[in-house]
Backbone as CSV, one residue per row, in Angstrom:
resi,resn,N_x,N_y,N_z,CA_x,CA_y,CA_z,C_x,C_y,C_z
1,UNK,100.394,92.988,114.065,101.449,92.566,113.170,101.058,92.781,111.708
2,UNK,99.554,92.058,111.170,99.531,92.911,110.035,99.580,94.091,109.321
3,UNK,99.379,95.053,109.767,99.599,96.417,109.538,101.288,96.662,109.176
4,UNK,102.220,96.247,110.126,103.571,96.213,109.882,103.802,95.664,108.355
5,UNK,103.225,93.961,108.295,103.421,93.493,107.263,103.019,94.099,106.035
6,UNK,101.870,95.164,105.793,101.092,95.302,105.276,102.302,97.130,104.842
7,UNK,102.812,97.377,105.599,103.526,98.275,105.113,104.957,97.975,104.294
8,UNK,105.370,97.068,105.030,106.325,96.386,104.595,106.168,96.087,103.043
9,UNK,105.483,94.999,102.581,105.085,94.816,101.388,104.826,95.849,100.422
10,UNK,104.174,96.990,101.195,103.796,98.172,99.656,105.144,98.813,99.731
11,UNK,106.069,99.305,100.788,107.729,99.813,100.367,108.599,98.829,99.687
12,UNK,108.560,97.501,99.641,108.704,96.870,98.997,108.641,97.109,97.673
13,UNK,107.313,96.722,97.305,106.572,97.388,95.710,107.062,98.210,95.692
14,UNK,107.107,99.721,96.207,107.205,100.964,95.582,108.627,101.140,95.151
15,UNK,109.310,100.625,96.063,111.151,100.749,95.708,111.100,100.036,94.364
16,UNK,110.481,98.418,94.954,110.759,97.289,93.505,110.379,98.666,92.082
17,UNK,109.654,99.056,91.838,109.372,100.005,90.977,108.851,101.493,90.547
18,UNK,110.109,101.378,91.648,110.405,103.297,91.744,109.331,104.244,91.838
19,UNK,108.238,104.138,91.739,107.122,105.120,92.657,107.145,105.205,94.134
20,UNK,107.208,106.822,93.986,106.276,107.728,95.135,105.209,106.541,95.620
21,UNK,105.349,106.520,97.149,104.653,105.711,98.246,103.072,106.297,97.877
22,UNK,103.322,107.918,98.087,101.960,108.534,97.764,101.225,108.514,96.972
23,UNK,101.883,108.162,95.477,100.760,107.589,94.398,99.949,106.690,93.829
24,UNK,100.502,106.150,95.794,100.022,104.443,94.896,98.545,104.398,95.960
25,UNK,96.894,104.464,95.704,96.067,104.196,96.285,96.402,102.314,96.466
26,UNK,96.693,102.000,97.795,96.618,100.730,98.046,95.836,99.676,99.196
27,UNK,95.941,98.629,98.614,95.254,97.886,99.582,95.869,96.619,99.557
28,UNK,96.198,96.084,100.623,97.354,94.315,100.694,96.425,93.572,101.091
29,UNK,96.343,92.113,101.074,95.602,91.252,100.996,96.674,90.080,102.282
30,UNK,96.845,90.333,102.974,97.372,88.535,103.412,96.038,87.493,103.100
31,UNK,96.570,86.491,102.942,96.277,85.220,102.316,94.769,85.637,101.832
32,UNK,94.795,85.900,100.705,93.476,86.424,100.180,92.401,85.220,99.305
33,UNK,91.561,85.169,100.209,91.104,83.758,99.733,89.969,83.855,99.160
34,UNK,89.988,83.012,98.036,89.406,83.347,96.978,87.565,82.795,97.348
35,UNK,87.415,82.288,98.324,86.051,81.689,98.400,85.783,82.839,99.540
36,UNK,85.237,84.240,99.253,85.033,85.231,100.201,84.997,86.551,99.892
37,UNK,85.103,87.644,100.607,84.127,88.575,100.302,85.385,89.285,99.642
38,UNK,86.627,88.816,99.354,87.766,89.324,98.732,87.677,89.233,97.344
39,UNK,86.871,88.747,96.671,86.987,88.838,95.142,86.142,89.465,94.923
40,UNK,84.869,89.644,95.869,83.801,90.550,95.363,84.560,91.604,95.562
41,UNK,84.922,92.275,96.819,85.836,93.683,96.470,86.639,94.042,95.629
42,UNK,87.113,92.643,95.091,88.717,92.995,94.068,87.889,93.543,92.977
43,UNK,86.588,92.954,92.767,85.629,93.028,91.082,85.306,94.430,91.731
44,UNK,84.730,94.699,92.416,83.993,96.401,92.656,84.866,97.363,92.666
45,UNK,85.984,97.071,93.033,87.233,97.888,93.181,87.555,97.952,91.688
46,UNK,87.826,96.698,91.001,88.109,97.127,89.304,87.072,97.704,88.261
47,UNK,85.911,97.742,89.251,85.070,98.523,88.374,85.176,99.613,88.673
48,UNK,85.531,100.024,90.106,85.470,101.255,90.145,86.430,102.310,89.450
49,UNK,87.644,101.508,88.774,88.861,101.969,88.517,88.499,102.149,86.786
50,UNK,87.668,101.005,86.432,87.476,101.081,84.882,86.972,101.821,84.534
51,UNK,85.645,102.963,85.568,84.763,103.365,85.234,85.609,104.618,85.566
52,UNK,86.587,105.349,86.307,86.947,106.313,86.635,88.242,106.616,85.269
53,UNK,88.788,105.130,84.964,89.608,105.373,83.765,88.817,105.719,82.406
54,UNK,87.966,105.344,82.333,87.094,105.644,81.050,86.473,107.389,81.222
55,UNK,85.908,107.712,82.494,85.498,108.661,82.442,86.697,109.816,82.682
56,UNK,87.819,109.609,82.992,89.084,110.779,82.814,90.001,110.431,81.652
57,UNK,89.669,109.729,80.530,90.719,109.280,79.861,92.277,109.252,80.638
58,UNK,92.329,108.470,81.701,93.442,108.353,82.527,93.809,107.346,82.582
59,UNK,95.083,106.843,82.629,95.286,105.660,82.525,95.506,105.140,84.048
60,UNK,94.815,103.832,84.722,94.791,103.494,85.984,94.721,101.948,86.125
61,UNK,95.185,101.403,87.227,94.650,99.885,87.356,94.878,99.229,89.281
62,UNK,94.697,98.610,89.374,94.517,97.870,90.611,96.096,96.969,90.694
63,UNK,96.633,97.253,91.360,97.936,96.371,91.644,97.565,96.088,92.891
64,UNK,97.456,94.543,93.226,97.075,93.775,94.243,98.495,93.140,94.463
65,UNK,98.766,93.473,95.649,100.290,93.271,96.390,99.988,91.757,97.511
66,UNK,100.439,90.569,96.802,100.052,89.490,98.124,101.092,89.246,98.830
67,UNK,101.984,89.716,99.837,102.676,89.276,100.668,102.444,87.539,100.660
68,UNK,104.007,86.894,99.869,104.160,85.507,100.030,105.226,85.555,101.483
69,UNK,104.524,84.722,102.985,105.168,84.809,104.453,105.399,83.249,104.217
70,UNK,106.262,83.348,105.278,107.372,81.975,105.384,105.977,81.142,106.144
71,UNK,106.285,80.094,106.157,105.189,79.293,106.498,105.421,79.386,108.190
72,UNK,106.009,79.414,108.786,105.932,79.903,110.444,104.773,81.146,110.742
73,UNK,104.454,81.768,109.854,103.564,82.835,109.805,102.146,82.009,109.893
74,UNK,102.260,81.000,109.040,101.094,80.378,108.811,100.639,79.103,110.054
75,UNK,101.604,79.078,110.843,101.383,78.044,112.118,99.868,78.167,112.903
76,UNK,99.209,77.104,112.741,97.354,77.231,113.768,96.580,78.528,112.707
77,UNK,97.345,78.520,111.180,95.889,79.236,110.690,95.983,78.525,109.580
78,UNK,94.208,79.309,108.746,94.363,78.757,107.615,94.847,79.059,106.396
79,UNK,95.505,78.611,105.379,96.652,78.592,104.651,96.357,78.044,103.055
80,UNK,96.205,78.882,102.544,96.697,78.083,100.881,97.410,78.893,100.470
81,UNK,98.455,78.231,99.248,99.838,79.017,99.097,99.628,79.780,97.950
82,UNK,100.671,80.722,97.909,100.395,82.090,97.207,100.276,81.634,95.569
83,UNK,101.161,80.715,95.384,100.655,80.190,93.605,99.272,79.461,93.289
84,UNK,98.687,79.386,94.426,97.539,78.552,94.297,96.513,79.925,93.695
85,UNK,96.761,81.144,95.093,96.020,82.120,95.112,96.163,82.696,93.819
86,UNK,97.592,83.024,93.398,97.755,83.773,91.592,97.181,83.313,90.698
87,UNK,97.489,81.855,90.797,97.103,80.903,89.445,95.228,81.599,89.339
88,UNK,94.499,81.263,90.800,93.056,81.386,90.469,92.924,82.880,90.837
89,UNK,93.460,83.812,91.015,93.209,84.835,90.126,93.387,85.506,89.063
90,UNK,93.801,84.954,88.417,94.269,85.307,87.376,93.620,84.616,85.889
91,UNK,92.745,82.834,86.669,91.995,82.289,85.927,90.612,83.365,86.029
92,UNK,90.431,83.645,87.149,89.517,84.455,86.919,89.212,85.654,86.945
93,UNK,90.095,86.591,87.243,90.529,88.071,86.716,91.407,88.390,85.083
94,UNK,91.219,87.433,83.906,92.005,87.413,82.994,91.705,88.579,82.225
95,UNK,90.643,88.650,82.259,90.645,90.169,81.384,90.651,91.300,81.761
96,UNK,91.148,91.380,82.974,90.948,92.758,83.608,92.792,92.833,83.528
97,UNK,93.348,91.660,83.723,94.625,91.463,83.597,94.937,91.742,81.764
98,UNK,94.783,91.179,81.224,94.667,91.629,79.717,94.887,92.957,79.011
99,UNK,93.732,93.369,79.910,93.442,94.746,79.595,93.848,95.746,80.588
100,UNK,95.132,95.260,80.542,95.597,96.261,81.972,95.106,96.877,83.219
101,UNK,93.978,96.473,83.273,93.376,97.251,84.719,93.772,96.797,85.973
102,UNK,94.245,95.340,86.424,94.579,94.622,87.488,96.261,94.057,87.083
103,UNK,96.963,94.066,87.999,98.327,93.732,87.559,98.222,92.981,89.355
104,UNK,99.158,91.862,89.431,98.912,91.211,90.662,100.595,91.057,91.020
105,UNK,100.707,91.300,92.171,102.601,91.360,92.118,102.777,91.014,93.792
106,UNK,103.069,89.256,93.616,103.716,88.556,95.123,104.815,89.425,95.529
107,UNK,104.817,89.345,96.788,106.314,90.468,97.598,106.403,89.199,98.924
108,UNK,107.931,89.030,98.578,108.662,87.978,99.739,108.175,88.853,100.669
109,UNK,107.795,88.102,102.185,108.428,88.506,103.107,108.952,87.529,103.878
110,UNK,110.253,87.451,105.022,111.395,86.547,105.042,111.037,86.224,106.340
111,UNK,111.473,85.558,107.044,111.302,84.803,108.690,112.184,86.412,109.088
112,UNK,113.209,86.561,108.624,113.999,87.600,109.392,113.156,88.882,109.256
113,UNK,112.178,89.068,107.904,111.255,90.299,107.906,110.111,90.268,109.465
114,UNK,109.874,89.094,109.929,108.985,88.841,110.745,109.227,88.892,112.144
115,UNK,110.577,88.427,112.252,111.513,88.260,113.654,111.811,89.965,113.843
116,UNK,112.075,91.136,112.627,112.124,92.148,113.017,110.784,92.612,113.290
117,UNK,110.068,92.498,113.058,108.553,92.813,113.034,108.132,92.674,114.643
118,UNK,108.309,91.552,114.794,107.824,90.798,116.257,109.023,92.030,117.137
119,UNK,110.051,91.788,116.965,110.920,92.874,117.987,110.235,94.419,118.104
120,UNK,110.129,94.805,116.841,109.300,96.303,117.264,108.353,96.407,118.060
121,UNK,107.188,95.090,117.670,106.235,95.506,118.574,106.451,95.087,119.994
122,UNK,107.461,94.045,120.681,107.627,93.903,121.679,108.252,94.991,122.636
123,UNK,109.167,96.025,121.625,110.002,97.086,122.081,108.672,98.225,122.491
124,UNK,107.384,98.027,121.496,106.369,99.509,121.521,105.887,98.950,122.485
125,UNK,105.431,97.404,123.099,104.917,97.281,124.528,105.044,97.062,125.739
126,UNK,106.705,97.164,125.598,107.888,97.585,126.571,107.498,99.013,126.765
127,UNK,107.359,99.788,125.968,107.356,101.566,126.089,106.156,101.705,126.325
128,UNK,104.965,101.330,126.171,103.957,101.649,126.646,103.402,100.788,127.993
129,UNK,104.015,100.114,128.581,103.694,99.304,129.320,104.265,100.280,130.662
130,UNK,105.066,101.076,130.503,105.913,101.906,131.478,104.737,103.078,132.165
C-alpha cells in the first residue's frame, strides 16, 4: 500500500505545481519521525543538494512531500500528527528552509484516496491469484 500512497502524493505535488513527474528526483516520507534515521538522511540528502548546487551554479532543493492520511490509516500503529512533524522540522531545518534548499509541502490523502487504493490491490490479487 505504501508505494501506491507514495505515488499518489508526488502526482499530487506535481499537478499541485505544474512540473514534469520526471523532474522531480523524489523521495515521500509517511509519518516521518523525527527521532530516527530520517533526519539524518534529510541532512545528507541537503548536503548533497547544497554541494551539487554550489558546484553547478544550479539552482536546486529538497521538497519533502509528507502525505497527511486520515487517521484510519493510522489504526495499531505509531502516529504523531503531521503539524507536529512540520512544526519540528522546520524548527530544525530553518536554514536550509531560509535559504531555499528544503521546501516541505503536506499532500491530503482522503479515506476515499485509501478505499481506492485498498480496491486496486485487492483487484491485482484477484488477478494474480488465478
Amino acid at each position: 500500500m505504501l508505494p501506491k500512497i507514495e505515488k499518489l502524493a508526488i502526482d499530487r505535488f506535481c499537478t499541485q505545481h505544474k512540473i514534469p513527474i520526471l523532474s522531480v528526483v523524489r523521495e515521500v516520507k509517511i509519518n516521518f519521525a523525527p527521532v530516527s534515521m530520517n533526519m539524518y538522511n534529510l541532512y545528507y540528502l541537503l548536503s548533497k543538494v547544497y554541494y551539487y548546487r554550489k558546484a553547478n551554479q544550479l539552482h536546486a532543493k529538497v521538497v519533502l512531500i509528507l502525505p497527511n492520511l486520515p487517521e484510519s490509516y493510522w489504526k495499531d500503529r505509531w502516529y504523531s500528527s503531521i503539524s507536529k512533524v512540520i512544526s519540528n522540522l522546520q524548527e530544525t531545518f530553518a536554514p536550509a528552509i531560509k535559504n531555499n534548499l528544503l521546501e516541505i509541502v503536506p499532500i491530503e490523502i482522503t479515506q476515499g484516496d485509501l478505499d481506492t487504493i485498498n480496491k486496486e490491490i485487492e483487484a491485482q490479487e484477484r488477478g494474480s491469484g488465478d
